[in-house]
N, C-alpha and C positions, 0 to 999 in steps of 0.2 A: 376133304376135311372141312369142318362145321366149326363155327365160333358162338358162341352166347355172346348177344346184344340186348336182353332180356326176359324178363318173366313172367306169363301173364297171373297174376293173382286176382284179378274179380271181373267182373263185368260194371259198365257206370252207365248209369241212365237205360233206355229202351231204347235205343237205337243203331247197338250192335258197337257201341264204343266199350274197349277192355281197357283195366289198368293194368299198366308194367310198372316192374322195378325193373329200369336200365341198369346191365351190366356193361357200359361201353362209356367210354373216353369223348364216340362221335356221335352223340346223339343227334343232333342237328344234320346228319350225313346220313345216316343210320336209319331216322324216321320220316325222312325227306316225301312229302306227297311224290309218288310215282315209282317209289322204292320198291323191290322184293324183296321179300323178309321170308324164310321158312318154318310153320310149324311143328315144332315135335310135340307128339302127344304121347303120352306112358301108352303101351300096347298099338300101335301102329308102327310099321315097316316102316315106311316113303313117308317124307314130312309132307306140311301141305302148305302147296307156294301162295303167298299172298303180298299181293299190293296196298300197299299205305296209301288211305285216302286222304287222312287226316290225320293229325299230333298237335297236342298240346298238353300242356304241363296245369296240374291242379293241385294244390298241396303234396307237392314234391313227389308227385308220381307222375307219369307220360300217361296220357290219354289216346289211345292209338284208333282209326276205323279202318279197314280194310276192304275193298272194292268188291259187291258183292253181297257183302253180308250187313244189313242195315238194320237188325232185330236182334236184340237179346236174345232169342230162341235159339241166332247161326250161331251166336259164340259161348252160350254158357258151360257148355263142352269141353270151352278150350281153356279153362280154369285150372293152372299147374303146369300149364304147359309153355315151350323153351324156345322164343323167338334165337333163330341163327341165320344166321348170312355164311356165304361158300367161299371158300379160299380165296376162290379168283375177286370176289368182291372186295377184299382188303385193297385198301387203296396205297398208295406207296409214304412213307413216312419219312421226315426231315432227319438229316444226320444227328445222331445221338438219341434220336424215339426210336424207342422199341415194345411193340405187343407183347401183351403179357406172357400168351403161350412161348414166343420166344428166350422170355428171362428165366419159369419157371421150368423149373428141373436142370437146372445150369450148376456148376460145380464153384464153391465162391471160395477163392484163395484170399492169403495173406501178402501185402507185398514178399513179404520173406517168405512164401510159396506154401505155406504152412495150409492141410483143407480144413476147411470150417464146416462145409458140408455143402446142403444141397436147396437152394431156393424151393420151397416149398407152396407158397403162397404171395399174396401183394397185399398188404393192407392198405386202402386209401383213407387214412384218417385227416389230411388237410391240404398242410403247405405241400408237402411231398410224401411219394408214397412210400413206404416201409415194404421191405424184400423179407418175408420168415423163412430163416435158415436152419434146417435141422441138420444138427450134426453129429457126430459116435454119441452109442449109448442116451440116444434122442434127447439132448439137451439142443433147446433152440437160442438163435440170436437174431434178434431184431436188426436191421441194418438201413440206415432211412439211404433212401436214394438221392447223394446230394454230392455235388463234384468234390468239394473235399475227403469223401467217405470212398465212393467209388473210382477206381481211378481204369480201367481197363474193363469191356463188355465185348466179349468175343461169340455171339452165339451159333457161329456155324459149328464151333470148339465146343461150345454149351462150357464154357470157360469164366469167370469174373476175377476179377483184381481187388481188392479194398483194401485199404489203408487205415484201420481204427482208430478211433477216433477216443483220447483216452476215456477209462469206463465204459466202454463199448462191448467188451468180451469178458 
């Protein structure tokens, strides 16, 4: 199984540096010099394994090099395409964090058991992130992920608890 930690949208400078937008929590872990990162590219089979030579951040994009390829010519190629890391690379998380793939598609009840429906999405818009729940007749609910809201997170169940919070629903 494969996770998105990014996406390469351009190439920067001559010297085989892309820019990503991070999709990941652990950038600093994630783009680490000495990391393997996998490429997906549209129409190829097998990704293609690459080591992070270098990272850095430039106007709110990761600046990535990759061991190898030191020219715009190796990467302009790789323009659209899906840095992932492999299951086994997920590193273990503190009680109470949970990866995203594990929250969404999760079933989210009511304390009074009532279903709301089905985590859909995460939004990260600051303090905390927002769970989109779609429920019957596809009417959604926004749900911030905050200990007074959420009170229960089962996902071997693909189970939630929340407690609304008034104008919530």
């Amino acid at each position: 199984m494969w996770f998105n930690v990014g996406k390469i949208v351009n190439t920067h400078g001559l010297n085989g540096e892309v820019r990503v937008i991070s999709i990941t929590d652990f950038k600093e872990e994630r783009f680490k010099k000495g990391n393997t990162l996998y490429l997906f590219l549209n129409g190829q089979s097998q990704p293609m394994e690459l080591v992070v030579k270098s990272h850095r951040i430039h106007k709110n994009f990761d600046l990535l090099t990759f061991e190898g390829f030191n020219n715009i010519n190796d990467v302009e190629k790789w323009k659209e395409g899906i840095l992932k890391v492999s299951e086994e690379q997920l590193g273990e998380l503190e009680e109470g964090e949970f990866y995203f793939h594990e929250i969404v598609g999760c079933q989210v009840f009511t304390i009074d058991n009532t279903l709301l429906g089905v985590v859909k999405e995460i939004l990260t818009p600051g303090a905390n992130d927002v769970w989109v729940v779609k429920g019957e007749k596809g009417k959604e609910f926004l749900i911030p992920y905050i200990k007074p809201v959420v009170k229960q997170i089962n996902v071997q169940e693909k189970r939630i608890i929340i407690e609304p919070m008034e104008g919530l629903l």
